[in-house]
Structure formats: structure tokens, C-alpha cells
matplotlib code that plots the C-alpha trace (Angstrom):
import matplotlib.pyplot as plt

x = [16.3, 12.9, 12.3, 9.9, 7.2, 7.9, 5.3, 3.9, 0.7, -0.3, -0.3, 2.6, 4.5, 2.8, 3.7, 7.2, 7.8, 6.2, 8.4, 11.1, 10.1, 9.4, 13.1, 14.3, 13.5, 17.4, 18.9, 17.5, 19.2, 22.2, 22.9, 24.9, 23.3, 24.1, 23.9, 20.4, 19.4, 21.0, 18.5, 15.6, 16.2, 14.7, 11.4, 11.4, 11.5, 9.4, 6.8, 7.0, 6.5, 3.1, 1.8, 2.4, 0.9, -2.2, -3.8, -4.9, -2.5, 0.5, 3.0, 2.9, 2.9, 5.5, 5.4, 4.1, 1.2, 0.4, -0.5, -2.4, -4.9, -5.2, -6.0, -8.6, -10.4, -11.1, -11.5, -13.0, -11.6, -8.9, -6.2, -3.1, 0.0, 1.2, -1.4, 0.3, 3.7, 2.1, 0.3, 3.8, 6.5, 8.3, 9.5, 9.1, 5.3, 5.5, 7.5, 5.8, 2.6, 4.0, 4.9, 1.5, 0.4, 3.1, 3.8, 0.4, -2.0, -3.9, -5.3, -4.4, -4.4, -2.3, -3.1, -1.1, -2.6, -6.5, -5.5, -4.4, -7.5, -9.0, -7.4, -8.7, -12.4, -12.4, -14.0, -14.4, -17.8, -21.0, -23.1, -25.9, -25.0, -22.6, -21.1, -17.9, -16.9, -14.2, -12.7, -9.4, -6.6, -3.3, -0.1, 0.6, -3.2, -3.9, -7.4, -8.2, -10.3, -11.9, -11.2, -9.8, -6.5, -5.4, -3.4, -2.3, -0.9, 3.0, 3.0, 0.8, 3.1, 6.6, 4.9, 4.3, 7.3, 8.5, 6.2, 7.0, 11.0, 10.0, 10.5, 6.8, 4.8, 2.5, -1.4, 0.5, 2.2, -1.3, -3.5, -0.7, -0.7, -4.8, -4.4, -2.8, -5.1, -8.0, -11.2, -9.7, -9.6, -6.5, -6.1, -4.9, -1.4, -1.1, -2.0, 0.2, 3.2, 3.2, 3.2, 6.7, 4.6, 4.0, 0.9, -0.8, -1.5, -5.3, -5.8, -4.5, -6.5, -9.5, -8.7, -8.0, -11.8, -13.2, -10.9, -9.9, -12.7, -11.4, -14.3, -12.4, -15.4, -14.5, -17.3, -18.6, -18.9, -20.3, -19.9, -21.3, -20.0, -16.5, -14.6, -13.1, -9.9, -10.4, -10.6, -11.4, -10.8, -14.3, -13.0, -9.7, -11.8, -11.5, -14.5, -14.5, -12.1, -13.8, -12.5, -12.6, -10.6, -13.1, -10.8, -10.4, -11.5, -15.1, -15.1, -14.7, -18.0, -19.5, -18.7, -19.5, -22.8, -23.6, -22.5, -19.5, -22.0, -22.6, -26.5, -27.6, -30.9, -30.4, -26.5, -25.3, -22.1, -19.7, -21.9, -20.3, -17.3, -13.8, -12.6, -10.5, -13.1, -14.1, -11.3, -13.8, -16.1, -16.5, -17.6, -20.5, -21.8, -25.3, -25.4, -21.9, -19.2, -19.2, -22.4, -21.9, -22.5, -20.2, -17.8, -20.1, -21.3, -24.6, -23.8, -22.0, -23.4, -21.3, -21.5, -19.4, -16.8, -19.3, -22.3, -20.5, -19.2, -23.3, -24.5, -21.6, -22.6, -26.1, -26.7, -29.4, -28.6, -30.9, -30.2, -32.4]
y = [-7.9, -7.2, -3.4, -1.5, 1.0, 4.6, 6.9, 8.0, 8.5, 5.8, 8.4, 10.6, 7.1, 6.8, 10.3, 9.6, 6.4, 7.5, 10.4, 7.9, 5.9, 9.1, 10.0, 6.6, 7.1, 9.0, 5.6, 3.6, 5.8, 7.1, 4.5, 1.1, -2.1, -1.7, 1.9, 0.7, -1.6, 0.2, 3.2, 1.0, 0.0, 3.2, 2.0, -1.7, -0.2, 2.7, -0.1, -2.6, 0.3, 1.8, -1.9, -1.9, 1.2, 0.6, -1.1, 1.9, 0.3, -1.1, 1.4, 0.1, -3.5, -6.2, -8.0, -10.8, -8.5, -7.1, -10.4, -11.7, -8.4, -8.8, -12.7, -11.8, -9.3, -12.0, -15.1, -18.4, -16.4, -17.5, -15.4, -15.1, -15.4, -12.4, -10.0, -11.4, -10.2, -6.6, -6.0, -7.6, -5.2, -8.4, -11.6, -14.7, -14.1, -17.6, -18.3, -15.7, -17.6, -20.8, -18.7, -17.7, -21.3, -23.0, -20.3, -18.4, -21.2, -19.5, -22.0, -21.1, -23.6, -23.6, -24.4, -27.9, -28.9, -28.2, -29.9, -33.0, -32.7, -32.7, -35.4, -37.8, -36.3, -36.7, -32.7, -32.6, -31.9, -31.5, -34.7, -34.9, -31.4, -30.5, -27.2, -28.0, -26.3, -24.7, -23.8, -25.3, -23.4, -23.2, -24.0, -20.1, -19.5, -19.2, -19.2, -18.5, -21.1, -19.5, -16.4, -17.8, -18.6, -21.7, -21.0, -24.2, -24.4, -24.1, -26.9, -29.0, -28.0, -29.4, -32.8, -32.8, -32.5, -35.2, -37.7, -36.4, -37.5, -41.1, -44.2, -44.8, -45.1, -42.0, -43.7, -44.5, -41.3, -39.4, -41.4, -41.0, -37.2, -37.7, -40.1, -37.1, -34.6, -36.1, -33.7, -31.1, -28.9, -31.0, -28.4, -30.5, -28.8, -30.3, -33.9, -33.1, -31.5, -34.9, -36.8, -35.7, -34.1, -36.8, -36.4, -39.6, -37.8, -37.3, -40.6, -42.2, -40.2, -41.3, -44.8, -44.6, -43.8, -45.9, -48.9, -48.7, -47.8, -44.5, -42.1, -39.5, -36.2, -33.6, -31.3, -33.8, -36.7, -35.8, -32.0, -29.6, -26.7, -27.5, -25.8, -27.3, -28.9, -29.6, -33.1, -34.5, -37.5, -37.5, -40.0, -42.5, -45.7, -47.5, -49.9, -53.4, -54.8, -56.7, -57.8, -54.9, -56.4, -57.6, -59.9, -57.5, -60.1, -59.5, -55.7, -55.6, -58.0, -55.7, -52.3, -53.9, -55.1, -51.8, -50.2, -48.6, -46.1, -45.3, -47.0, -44.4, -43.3, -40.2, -40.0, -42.0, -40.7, -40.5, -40.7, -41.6, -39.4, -40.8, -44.0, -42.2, -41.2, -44.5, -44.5, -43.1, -45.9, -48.1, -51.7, -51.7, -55.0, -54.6, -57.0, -55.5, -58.3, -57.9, -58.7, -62.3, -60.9, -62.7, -60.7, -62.2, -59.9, -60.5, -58.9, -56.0, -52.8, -49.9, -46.8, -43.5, -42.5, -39.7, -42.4, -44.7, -42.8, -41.5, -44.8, -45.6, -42.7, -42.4, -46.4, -46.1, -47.6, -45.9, -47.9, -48.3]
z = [5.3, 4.2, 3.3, 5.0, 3.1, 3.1, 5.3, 2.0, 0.4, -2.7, -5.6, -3.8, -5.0, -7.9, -9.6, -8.6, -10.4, -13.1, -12.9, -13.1, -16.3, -17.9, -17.3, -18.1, -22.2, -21.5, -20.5, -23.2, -25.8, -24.4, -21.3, -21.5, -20.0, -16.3, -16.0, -17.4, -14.8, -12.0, -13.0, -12.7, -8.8, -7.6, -10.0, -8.8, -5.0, -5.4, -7.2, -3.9, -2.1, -3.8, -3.5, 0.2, 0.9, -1.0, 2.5, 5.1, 7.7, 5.8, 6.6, 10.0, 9.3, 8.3, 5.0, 6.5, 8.5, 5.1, 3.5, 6.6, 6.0, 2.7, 2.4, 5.7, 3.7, 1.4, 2.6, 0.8, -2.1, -4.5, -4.2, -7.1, -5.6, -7.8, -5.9, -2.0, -4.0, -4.4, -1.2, 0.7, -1.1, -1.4, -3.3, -0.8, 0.2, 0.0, 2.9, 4.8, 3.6, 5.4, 8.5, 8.7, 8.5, 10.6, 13.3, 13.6, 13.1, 9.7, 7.3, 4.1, 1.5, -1.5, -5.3, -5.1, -2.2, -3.5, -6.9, -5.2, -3.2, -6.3, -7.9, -5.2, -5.8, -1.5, -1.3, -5.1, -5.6, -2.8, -2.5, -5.2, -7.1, -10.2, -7.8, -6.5, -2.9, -4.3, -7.9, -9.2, -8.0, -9.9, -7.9, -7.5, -6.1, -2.1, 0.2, 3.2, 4.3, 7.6, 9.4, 12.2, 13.8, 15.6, 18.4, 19.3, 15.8, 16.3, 19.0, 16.2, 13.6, 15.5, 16.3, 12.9, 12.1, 14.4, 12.6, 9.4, 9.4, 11.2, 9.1, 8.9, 5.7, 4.4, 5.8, 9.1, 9.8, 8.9, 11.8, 13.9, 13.6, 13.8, 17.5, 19.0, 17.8, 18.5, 18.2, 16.5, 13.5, 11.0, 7.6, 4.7, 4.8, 8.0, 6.6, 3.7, 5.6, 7.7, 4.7, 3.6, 0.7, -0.9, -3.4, -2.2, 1.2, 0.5, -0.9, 2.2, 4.4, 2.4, 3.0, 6.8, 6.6, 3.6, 4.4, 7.6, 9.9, 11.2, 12.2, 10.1, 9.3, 6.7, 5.3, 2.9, 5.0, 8.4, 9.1, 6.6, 9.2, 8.4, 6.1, 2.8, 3.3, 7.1, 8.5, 12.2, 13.7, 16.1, 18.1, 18.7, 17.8, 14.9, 13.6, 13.9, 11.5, 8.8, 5.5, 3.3, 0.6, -1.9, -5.0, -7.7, -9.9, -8.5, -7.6, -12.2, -12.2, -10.4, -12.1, -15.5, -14.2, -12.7, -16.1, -14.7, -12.7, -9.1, -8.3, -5.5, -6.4, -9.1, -9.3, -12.0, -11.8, -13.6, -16.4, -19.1, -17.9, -18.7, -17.5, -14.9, -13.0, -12.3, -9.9, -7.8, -7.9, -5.2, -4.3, -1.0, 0.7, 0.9, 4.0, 5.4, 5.7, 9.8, 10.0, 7.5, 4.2, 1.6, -1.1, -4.2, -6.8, -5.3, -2.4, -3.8, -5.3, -7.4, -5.2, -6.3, -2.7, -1.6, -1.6, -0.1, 2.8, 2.7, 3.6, 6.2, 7.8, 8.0, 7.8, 4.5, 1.6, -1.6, -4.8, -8.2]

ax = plt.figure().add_subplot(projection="3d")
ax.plot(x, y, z, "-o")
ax.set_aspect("equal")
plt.show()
């Protein structure tokens, strides 16, 4: 069982572990190695206990309480894992962290699931600028996205649960869990939760909108008001299927025509950036295939994803 903070003052705790180390010089030369450690519980409790009391109201609140007011005081903030530890008086913040998520509706993002955010470049970096929405987060990092709690969360979180341990493959599972939440707020921990984990969860969401048809909005691509790391399905109606699957053998023509570069008007990107980044390159029809346009390099133009889903959105194509 979790301990709770002592009704005590911050430096009341403070003098006394101090107290305590000073005392402890006795055991290092004179004590054998338990007797050692067994004098240094009092410190690592009295230590848990000064970080709890350090917010105005943690005496009164649970560990899990404690780190729901600190992470609200800051969030859109990166938070170290270390300082959730402190302010909770306990080891396993984490799963208090996933409580938080699963139980109370709180969208907290963790490091791995920003970096594999990242990694896909889907909320990378804002449309025409260098800034990126948010830094990269190491796995022990946590943000509060927004300051406010879903309370249909816990229901949310068992469906996706259900879908999670189905047979189905990672892009199917996700629309799934988007059909029957239709309209509404889906935090990437959801999407990745669903996907058993897996790290191709972002990727596949991509696709269900780049390849797919699937009217799925994030911040970058339809909603600026959204936070980062939050997706919405507008609307159970996919596009007209069309073939989407240009022959590889012409999606290269293209990019080496194009010079490996993305030809909206005043991107260029990657710019000369490694060839791993041209992962993020993508083949448009300039007359769209539904409407008769052929898959020839003639037809094609190298767009990077967030130009791409620019022009399927807004239906204006700006190339040099």
C-alpha cells in the first residue's frame, strides 16, 4: 500500500532528514552493510515524504491526486518522469500515470508515444515553418496535452480493449475504434493502446487518411484548435475508392525528377536532409485518379505528407 504524507511542514522534513544523514557518518564507520541500509529507510521515507508535501494540498491527496496537480499546473509542458516520482512519494507514478489516462479520461502523452509520432513526421513539424508543436520527449518524459478530462474515457478505454485482443490487423483495429467514436476527441494513447502497442500505430492512422479516404483531422491537417497528439474521425464516410497505388517503379521516376524534394510553392523539403526523410515524400495526381487522371509521371507531382494532406483538404494545388 502506497504511503501517505505526514501532516508536516516541507522544511520541518527537511531538517529532519538532514538530521539523519548527519548522524549516518556513525554507520559508515562503525556499521556493517545491513545495519547500513536499514538506517537509511527512515531517509528514503522521510525524502518521499518532503517531495509530497512540497504541493499546498498534498497531505490531503493520494499519490495519484498529487501527480494529476502537478502535471495540471503545467500543462503543454514536458514533464521528467523523475519529478512525477517526487511530487507522488512513490515509485510506480507510472501506473498511476496510466490510471489517470485510462480511468479518469486525462490526456497525457508519454515520451514513446511522441517519438513514434515523430518518427512518422504525421504532427512532426507545423505546415510551412522549421518549429515543431512539441519537443522530443525521451521515453521517461510526460505532457499534459490539455487541461481537460474526458469523462467518457473509462467506457472508451474497455472498448478499446475489446478491439485491441481481436484477431484483426493494426490499420483495421484503429478505424474500427474511430467508427465507434465518431466525432470525438481520440488521444494517440488511445490509437496506440488499440494497436496492441505496436510502433506502426501512427503510420497506419496516417494511411487510413492518405490512402484510404478516411476524413481523419488532427491539428495539422484540418483543425488547428486541436491539440497535438489528438485525432478525429469528422465523419463515418470514407472517399470514393480510387486507385491509390501508383507502381513503385513510377512513384522513383517521379522523386528523381522532382530532385527528391517536395514541389509546393517554398517548401523544398527535405532539403537535402537524409535519405530517410524522404520517407515522407509522397506521389499526388495532379488530375486525381477518380476523376480519369492516369498514374504516369506526367500526372504525378512530389509533395512532402503535410502538402499533400494540404491540397486534399483545401482542393488547391500550389507547385513551382
Amino acid at each position: 500500500m502506497a504511503r501517505r504524507p505526514r501532516q508536516l511542514e516541507p522544511d520541518s522534513l527537511r531538517r529532519s532528514l538532514i538530521e539523519l544523514l548527519t548522524n549516518f557518518e556513525q554507520h559508515l564507520l562503525e556499521s556493517e552493510l545491513r545495519e547500513q541500509v536499514r538506517a537509511l529507510i527512515p531517509a528514503n521515507h522521510l525524502l518521499r515524504d518532503l517531495g509530497s508535501s512540497l504541493l499546498p494540498e498534498g497531505a490531503r491527496l493520494s499519490a495519484r491526486e498529487r501527480i494529476l496537480s502537478y502535471l495540471r499546473r503545467f500543462p503543454g509542458i514536458v514533464i521528467d518522469g523523475d519529478e512525477l516520482m517526487i511530487v507522488a512519494g512513490i515509485s510506480e507514478y507510472a501506473r498511476r500515470i496510466r490510471e489517470l489516462r485510462k480511468e479518469e479520461g486525462w490526456p497525457i502523452l508519454s515520451g514513446i508515444t511522441a517519438n513514434e509520432m515523430r518518427e512518422t513526421n504525421d504532427e512532426g513539424r507545423m505546415q510551412g515553418e522549421n518549429e515543431e508543436p512539441f519537443p522530443a520527449m525521451r521515453p521517461s518524459q510526460y505532457l499534459l496535452l490539455e487541461d481537460r478530462q474526458d469523462r467518457d474515457a473509462a467506457y472508451r478505454w474497455n472498448r478499446a480493449n475489446q478491439i485491441r485482443r481481436s484477431d484483426a490487423g493494426v490499420r483495421d483495429k484503429i478505424i474500427r475504434y474511430f467508427r465507434e467514436n465518431v466525432g470525438q476527441r481520440i488521444t494517440s494513447e488511445e490509437l496506440r493502446y488499440v494497436a496492441g502497442d505496436k510502433t506502426e500505430w501512427a503510420r497506419r492512422t496516417r494511411e487510413l487518411r492518405t490512402e484510404f479516404g478516411w476524413p481523419v483531422i488532427t491539428r495539422n491537417t484540418g483543425d488547428p484548435t486541436l491539440p497535438v497528439g489528438t485525432y478525429v474521425l469528422e465523419r463515418d464516410e470514407q472517399a470514393p475508392q480510387h486507385d491509390r497505388q501508383i507502381p513503385e517503379i513510377v512513384r522513383r521516376e517521379v522523386m528523381r525528377r522532382d530532385n527528391w524534394s517536395c514541389r509546393w510553392r517554398g517548401c523544398g523539403w527535405p532539403h537535402g536532409f537524409p535519405e530517410q526523410d524522404h520517407r515522407f515524400l509522397e506521389a499526388h495526381h495532379i488530375e486525381h485518379h477518380a476523376q480519369g487522371g492516369n498514374n504516369t509521371v506526367d500526372n504525378l507531382v512530389t509533395l512532402c505528407n503535410l502538402h499533400h494532406d494540404e491540397v486534399h483538404r483545401t482542393g488547391e494545388l500550389h507547385v513551382d
